[in-house]
PyMOL Python script that loads the backbone (N, CA, C, O; Angstrom):
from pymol import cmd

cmd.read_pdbstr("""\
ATOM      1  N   UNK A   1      -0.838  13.322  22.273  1.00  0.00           N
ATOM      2  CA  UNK A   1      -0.355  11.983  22.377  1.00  0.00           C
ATOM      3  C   UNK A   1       1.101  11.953  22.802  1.00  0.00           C
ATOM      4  O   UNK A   1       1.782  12.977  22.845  1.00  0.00           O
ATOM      5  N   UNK A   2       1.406  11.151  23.011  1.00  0.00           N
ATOM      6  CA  UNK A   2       2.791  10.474  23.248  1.00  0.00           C
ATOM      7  C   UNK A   2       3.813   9.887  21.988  1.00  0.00           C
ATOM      8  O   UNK A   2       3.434   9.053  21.166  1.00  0.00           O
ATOM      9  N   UNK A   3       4.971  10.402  22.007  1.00  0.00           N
ATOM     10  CA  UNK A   3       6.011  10.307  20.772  1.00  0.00           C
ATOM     11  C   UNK A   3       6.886   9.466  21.527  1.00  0.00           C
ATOM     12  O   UNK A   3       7.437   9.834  22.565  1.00  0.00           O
ATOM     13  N   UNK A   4       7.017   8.316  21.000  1.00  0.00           N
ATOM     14  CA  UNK A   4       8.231   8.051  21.800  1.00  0.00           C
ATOM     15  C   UNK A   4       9.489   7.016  20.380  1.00  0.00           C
ATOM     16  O   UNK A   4       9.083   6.305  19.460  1.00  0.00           O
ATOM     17  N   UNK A   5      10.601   7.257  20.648  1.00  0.00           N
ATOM     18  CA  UNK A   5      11.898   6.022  19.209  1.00  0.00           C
ATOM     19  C   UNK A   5      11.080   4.883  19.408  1.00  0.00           C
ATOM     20  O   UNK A   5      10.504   4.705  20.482  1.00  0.00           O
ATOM     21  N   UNK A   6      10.963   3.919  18.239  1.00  0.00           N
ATOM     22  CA  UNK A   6      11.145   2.325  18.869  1.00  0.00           C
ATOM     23  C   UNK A   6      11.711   2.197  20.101  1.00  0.00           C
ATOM     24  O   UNK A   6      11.069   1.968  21.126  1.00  0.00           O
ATOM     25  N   UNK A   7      12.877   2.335  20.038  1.00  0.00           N
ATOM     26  CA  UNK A   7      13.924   1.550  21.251  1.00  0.00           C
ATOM     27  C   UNK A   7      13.368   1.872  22.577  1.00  0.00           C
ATOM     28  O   UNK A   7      13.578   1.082  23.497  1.00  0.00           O
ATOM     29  N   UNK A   8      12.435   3.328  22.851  1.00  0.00           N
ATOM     30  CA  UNK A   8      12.105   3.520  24.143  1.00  0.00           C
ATOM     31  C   UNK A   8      10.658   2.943  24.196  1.00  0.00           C
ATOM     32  O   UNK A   8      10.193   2.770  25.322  1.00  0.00           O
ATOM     33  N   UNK A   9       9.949   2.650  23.201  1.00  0.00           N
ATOM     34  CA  UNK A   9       8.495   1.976  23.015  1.00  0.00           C
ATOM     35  C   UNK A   9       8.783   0.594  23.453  1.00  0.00           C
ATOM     36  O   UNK A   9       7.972   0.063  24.211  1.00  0.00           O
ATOM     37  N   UNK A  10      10.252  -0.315  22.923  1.00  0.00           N
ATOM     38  CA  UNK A  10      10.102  -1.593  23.155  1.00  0.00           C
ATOM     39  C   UNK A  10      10.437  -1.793  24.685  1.00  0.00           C
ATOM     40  O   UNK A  10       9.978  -2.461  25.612  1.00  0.00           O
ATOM     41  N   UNK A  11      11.273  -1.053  24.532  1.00  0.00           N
ATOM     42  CA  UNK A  11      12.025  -0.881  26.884  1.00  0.00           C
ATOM     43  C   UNK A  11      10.556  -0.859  27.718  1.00  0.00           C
ATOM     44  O   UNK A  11      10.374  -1.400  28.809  1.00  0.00           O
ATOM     45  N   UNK A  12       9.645  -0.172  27.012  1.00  0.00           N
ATOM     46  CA  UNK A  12       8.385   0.914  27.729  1.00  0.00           C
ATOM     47  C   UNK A  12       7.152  -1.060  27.600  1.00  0.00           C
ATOM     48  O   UNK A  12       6.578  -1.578  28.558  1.00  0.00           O
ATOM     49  N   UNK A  13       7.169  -1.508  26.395  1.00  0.00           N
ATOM     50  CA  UNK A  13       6.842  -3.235  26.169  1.00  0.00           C
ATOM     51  C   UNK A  13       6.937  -3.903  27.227  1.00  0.00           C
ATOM     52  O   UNK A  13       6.009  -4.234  27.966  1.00  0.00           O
ATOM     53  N   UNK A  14       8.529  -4.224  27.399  1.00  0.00           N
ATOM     54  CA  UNK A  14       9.757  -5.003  28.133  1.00  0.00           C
ATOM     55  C   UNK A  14       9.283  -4.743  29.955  1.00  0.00           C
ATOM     56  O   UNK A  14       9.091  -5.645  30.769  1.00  0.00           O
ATOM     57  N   UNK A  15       9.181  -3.143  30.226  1.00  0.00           N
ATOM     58  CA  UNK A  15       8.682  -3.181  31.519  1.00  0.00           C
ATOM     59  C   UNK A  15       7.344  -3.327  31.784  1.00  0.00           C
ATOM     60  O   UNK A  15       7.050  -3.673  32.928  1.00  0.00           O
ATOM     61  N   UNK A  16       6.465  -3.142  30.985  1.00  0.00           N
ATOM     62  CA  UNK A  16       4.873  -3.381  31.486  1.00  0.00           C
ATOM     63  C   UNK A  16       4.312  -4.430  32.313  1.00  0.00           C
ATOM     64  O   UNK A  16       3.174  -4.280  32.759  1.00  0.00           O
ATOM     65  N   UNK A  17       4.992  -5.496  32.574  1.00  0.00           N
ATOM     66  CA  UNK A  17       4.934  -6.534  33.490  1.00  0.00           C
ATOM     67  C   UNK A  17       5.341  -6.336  34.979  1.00  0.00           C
ATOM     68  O   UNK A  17       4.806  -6.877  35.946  1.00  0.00           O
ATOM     69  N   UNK A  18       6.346  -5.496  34.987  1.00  0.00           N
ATOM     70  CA  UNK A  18       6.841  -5.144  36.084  1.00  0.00           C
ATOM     71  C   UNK A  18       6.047  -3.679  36.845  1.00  0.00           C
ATOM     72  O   UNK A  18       6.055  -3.487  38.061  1.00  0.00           O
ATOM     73  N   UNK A  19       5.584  -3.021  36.127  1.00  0.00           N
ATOM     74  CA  UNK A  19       4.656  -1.805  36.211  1.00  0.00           C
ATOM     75  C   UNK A  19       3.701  -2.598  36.551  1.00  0.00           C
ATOM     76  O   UNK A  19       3.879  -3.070  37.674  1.00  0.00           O
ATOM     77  N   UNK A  20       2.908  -2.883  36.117  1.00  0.00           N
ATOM     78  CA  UNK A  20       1.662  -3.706  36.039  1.00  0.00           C
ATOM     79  C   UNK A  20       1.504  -4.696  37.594  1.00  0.00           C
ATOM     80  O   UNK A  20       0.438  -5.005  38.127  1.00  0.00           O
ATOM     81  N   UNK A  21       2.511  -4.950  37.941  1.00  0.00           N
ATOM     82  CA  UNK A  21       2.833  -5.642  39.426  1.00  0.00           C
ATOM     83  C   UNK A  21       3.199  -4.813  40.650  1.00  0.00           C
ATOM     84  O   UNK A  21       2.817  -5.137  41.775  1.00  0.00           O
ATOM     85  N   UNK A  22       4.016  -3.640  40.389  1.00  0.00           N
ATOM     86  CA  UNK A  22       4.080  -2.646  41.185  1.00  0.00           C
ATOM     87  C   UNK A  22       2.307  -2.006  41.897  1.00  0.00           C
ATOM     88  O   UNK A  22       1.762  -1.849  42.990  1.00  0.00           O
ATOM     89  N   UNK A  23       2.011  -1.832  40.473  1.00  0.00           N
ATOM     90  CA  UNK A  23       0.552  -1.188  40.570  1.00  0.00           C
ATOM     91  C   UNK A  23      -0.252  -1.792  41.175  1.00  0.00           C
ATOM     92  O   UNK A  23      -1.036  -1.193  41.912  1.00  0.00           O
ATOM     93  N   UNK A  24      -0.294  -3.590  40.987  1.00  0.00           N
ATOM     94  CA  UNK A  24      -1.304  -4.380  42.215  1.00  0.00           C
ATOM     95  C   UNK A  24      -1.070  -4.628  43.632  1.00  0.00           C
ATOM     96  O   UNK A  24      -1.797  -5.134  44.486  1.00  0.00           O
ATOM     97  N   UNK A  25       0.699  -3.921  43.715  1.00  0.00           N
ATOM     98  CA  UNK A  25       1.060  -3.980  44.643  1.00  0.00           C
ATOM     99  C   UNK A  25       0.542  -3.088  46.023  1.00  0.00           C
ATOM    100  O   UNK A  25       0.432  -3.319  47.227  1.00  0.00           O
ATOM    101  N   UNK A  26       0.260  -1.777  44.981  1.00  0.00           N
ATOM    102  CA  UNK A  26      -0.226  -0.419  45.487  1.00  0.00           C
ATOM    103  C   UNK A  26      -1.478  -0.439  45.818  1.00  0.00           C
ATOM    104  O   UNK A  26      -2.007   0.342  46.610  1.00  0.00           O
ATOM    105  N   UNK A  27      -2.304  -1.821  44.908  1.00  0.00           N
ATOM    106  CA  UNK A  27      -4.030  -1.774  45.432  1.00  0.00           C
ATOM    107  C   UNK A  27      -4.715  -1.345  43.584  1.00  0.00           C
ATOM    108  O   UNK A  27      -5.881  -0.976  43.446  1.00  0.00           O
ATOM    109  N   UNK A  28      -3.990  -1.455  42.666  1.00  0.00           N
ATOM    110  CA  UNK A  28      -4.484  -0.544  41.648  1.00  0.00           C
ATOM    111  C   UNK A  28      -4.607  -1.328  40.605  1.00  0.00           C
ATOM    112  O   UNK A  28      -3.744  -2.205  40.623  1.00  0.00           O
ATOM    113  N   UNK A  29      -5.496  -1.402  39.470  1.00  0.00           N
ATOM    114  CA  UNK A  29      -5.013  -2.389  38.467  1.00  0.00           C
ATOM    115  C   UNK A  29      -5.381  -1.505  36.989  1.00  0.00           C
ATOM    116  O   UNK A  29      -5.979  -0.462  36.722  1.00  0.00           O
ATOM    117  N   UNK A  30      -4.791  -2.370  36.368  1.00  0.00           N
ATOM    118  CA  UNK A  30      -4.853  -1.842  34.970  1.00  0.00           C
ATOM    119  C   UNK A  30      -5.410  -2.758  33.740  1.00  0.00           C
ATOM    120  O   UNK A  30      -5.080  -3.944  33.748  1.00  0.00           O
ATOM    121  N   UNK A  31      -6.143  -2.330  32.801  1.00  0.00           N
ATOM    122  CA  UNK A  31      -7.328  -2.859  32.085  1.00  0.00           C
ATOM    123  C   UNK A  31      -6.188  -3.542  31.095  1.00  0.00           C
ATOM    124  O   UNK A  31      -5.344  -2.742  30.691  1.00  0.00           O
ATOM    125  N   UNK A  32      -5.995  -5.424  30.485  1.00  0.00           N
ATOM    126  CA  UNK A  32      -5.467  -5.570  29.438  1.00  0.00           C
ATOM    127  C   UNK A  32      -5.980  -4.979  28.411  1.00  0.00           C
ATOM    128  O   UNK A  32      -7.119  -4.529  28.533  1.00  0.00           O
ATOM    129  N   UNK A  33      -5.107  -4.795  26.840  1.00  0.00           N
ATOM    130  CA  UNK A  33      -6.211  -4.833  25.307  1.00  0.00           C
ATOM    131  C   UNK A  33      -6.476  -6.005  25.306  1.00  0.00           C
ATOM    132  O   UNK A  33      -5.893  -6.818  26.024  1.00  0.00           O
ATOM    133  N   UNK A  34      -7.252  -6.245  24.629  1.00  0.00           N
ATOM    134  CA  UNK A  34      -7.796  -7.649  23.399  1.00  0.00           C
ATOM    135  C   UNK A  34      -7.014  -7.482  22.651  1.00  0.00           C
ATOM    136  O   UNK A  34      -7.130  -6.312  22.287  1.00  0.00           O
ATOM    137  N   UNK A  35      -5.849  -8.169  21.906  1.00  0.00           N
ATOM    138  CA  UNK A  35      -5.355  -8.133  20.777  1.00  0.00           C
ATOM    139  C   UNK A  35      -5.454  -9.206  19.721  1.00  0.00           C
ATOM    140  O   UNK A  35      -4.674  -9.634  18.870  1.00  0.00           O
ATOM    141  N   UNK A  36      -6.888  -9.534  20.135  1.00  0.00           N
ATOM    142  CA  UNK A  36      -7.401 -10.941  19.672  1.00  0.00           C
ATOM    143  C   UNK A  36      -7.999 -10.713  18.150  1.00  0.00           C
ATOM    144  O   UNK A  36      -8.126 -11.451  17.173  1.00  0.00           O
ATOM    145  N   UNK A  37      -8.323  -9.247  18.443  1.00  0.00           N
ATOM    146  CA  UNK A  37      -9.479  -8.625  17.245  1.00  0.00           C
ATOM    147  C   UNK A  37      -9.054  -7.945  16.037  1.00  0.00           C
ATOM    148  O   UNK A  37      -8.674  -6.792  16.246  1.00  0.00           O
ATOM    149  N   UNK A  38      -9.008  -8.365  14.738  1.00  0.00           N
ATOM    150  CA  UNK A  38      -7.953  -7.700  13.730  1.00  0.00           C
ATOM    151  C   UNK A  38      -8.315  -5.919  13.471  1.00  0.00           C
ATOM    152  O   UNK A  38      -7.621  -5.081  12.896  1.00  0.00           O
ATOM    153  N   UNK A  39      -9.638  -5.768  14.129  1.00  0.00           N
ATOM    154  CA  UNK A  39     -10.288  -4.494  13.581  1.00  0.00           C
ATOM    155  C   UNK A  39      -9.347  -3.349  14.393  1.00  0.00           C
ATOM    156  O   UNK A  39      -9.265  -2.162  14.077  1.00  0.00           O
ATOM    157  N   UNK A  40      -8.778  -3.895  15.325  1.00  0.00           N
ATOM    158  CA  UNK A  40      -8.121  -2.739  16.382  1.00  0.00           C
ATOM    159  C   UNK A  40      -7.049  -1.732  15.481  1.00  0.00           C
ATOM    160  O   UNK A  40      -6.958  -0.505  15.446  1.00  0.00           O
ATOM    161  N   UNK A  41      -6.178  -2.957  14.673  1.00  0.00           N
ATOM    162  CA  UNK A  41      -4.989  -2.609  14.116  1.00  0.00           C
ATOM    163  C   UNK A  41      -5.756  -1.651  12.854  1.00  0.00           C
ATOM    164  O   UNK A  41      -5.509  -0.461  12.656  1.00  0.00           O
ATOM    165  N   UNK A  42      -6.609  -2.377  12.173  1.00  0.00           N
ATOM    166  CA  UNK A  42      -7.105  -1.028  11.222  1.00  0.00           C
ATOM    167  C   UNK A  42      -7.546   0.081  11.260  1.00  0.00           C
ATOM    168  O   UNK A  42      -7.581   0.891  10.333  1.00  0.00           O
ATOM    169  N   UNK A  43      -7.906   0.206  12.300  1.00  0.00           N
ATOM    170  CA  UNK A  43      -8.431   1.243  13.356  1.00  0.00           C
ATOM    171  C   UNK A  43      -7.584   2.041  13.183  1.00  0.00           C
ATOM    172  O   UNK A  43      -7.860   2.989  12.448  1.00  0.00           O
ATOM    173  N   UNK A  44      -6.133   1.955  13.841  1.00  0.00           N
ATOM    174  CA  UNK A  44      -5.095   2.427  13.891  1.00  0.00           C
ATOM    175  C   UNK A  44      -4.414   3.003  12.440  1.00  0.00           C
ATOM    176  O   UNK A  44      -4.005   4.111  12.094  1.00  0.00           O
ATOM    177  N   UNK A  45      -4.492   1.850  11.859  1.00  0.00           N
ATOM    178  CA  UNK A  45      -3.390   2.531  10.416  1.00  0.00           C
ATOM    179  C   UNK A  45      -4.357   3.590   9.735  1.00  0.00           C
ATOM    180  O   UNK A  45      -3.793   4.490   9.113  1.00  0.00           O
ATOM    181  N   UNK A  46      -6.149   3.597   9.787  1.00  0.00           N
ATOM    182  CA  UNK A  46      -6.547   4.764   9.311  1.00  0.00           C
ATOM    183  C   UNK A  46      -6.293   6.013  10.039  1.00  0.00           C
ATOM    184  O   UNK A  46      -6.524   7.150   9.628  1.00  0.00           O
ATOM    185  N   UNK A  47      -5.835   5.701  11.068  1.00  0.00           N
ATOM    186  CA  UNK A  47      -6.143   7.009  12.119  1.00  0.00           C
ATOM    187  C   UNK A  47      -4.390   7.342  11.751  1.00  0.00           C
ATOM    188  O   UNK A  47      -3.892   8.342  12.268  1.00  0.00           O
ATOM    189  N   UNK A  48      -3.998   6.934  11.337  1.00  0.00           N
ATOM    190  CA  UNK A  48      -2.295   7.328  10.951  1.00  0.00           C
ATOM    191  C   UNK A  48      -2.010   8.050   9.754  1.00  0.00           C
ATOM    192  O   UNK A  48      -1.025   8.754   9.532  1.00  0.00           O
ATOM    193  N   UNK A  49      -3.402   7.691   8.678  1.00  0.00           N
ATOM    194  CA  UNK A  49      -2.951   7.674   7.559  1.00  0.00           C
ATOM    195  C   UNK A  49      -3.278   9.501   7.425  1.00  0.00           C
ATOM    196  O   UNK A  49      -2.645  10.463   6.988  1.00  0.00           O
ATOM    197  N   UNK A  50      -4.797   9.261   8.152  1.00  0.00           N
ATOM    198  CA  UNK A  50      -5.611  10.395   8.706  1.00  0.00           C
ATOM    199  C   UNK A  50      -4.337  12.090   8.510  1.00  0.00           C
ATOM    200  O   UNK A  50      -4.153  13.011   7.714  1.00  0.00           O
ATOM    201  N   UNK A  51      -3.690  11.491  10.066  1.00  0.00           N
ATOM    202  CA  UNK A  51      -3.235  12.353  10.669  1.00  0.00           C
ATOM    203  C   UNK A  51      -1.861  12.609   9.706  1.00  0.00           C
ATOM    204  O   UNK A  51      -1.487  13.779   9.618  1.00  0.00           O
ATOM    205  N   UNK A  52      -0.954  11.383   8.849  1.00  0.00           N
ATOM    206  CA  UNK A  52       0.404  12.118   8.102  1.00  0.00           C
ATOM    207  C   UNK A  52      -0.766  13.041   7.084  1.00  0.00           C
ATOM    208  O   UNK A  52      -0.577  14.252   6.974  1.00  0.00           O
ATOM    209  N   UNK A  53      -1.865  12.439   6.425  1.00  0.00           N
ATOM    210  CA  UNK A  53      -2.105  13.801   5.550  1.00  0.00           C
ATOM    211  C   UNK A  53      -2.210  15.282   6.217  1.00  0.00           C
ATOM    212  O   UNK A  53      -1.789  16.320   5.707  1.00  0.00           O
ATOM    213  N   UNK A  54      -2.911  15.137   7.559  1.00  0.00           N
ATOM    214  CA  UNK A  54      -3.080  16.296   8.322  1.00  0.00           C
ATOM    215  C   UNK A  54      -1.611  17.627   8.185  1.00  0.00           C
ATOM    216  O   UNK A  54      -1.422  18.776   7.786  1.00  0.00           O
ATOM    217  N   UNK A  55      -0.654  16.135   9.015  1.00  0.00           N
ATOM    218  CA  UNK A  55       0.840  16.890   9.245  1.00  0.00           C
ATOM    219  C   UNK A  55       0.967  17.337   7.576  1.00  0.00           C
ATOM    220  O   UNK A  55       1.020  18.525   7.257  1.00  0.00           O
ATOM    221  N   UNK A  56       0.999  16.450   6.769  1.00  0.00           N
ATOM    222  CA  UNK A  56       1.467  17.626   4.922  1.00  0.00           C
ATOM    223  C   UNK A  56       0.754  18.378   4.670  1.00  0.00           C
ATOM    224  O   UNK A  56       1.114  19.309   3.950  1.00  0.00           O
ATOM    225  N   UNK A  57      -0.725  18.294   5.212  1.00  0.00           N
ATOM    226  CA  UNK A  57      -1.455  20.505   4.723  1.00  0.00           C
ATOM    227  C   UNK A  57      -1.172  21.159   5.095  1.00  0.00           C
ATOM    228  O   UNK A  57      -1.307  22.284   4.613  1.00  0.00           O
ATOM    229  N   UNK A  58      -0.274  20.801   6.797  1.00  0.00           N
ATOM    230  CA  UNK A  58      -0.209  22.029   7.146  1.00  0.00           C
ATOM    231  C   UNK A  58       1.108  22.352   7.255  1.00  0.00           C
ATOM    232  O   UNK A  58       1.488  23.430   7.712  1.00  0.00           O
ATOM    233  N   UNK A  59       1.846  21.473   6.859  1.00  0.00           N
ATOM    234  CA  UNK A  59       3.485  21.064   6.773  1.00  0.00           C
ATOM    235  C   UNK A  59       4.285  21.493   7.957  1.00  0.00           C
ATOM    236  O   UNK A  59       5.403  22.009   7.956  1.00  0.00           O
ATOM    237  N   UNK A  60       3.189  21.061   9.402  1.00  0.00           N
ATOM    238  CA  UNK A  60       4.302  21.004  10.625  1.00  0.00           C
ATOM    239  C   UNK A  60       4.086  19.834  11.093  1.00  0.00           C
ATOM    240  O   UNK A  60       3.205  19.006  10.861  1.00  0.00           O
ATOM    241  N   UNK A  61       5.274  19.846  12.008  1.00  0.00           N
ATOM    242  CA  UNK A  61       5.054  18.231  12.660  1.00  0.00           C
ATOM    243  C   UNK A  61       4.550  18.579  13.961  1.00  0.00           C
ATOM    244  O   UNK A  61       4.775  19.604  14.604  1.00  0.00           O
ATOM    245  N   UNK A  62       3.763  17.484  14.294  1.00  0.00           N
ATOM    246  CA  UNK A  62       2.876  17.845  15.776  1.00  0.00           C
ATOM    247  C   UNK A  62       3.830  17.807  16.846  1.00  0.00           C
ATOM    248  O   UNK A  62       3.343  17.629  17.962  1.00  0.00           O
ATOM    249  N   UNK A  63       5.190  17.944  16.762  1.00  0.00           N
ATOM    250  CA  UNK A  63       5.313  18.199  18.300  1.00  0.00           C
ATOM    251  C   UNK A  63       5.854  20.028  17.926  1.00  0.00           C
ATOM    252  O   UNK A  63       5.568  20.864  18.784  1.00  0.00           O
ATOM    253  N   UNK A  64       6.400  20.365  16.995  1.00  0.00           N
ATOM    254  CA  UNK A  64       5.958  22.299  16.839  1.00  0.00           C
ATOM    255  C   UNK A  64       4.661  22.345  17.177  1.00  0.00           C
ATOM    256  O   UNK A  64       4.502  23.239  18.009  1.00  0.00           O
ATOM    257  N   UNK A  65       3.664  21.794  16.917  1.00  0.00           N
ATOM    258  CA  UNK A  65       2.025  22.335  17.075  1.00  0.00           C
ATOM    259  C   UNK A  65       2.148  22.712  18.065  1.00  0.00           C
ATOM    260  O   UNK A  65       2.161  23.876  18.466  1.00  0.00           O
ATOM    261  N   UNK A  66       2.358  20.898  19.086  1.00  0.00           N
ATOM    262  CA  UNK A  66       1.899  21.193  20.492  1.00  0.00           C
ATOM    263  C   UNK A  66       2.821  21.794  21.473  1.00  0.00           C
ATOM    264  O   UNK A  66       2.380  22.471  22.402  1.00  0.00           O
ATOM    265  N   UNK A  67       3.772  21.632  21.349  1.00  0.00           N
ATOM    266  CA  UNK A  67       4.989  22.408  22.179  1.00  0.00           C
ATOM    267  C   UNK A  67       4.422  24.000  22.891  1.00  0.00           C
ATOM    268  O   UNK A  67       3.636  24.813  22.403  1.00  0.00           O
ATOM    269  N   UNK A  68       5.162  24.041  24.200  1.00  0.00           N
ATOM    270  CA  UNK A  68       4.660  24.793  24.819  1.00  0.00           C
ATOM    271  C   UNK A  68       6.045  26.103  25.142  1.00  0.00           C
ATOM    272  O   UNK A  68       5.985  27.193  25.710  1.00  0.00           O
ATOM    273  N   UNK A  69       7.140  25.409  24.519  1.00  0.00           N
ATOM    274  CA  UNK A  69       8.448  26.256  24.213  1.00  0.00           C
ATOM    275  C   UNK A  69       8.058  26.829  23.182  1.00  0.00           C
ATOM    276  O   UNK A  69       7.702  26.354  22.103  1.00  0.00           O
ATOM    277  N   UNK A  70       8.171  28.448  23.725  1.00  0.00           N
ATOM    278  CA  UNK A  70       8.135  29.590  22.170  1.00  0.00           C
ATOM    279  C   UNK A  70       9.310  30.384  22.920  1.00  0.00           C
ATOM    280  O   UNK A  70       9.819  31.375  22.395  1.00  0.00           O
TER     281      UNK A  70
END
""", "prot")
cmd.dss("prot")
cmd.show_as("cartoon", "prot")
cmd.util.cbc("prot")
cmd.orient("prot")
């Protein structure tokens, strides 16, 4: 997955309109979410809750896992 601060998630928000117009510009389009549906977000916080227990058994954080610098 992708790690990114708030501050570069909300910038990354902020341009999706402008991406999103480039891209139809090019001939290409991109699928909205539904954020109509409350089940999405729970979806999510289990799959979070999931993965911090994951990161404390094994007590690394996933970007040591995945990192390709040794």
């Amino acid at each position: 997955g992708i790690s990114l601060p708030i501050e570069q998630f909300n910038t990354l928000i902020k341009l999706l309109p402008h991406i999103e117009t480039v891209l139809a510009e090019k001939g290409q389009s991109i699928e909205r979410p539904d954020y109509s549906g409350a089940g999405a977000s729970a979806a999510v916080d289990e799959d979070d809750d999931e993965e911090d227990e994951e990161v404390e058994k094994k007590g690394k954080k996933n970007f040591e896992e995945t990192s390709d610098d040794e």
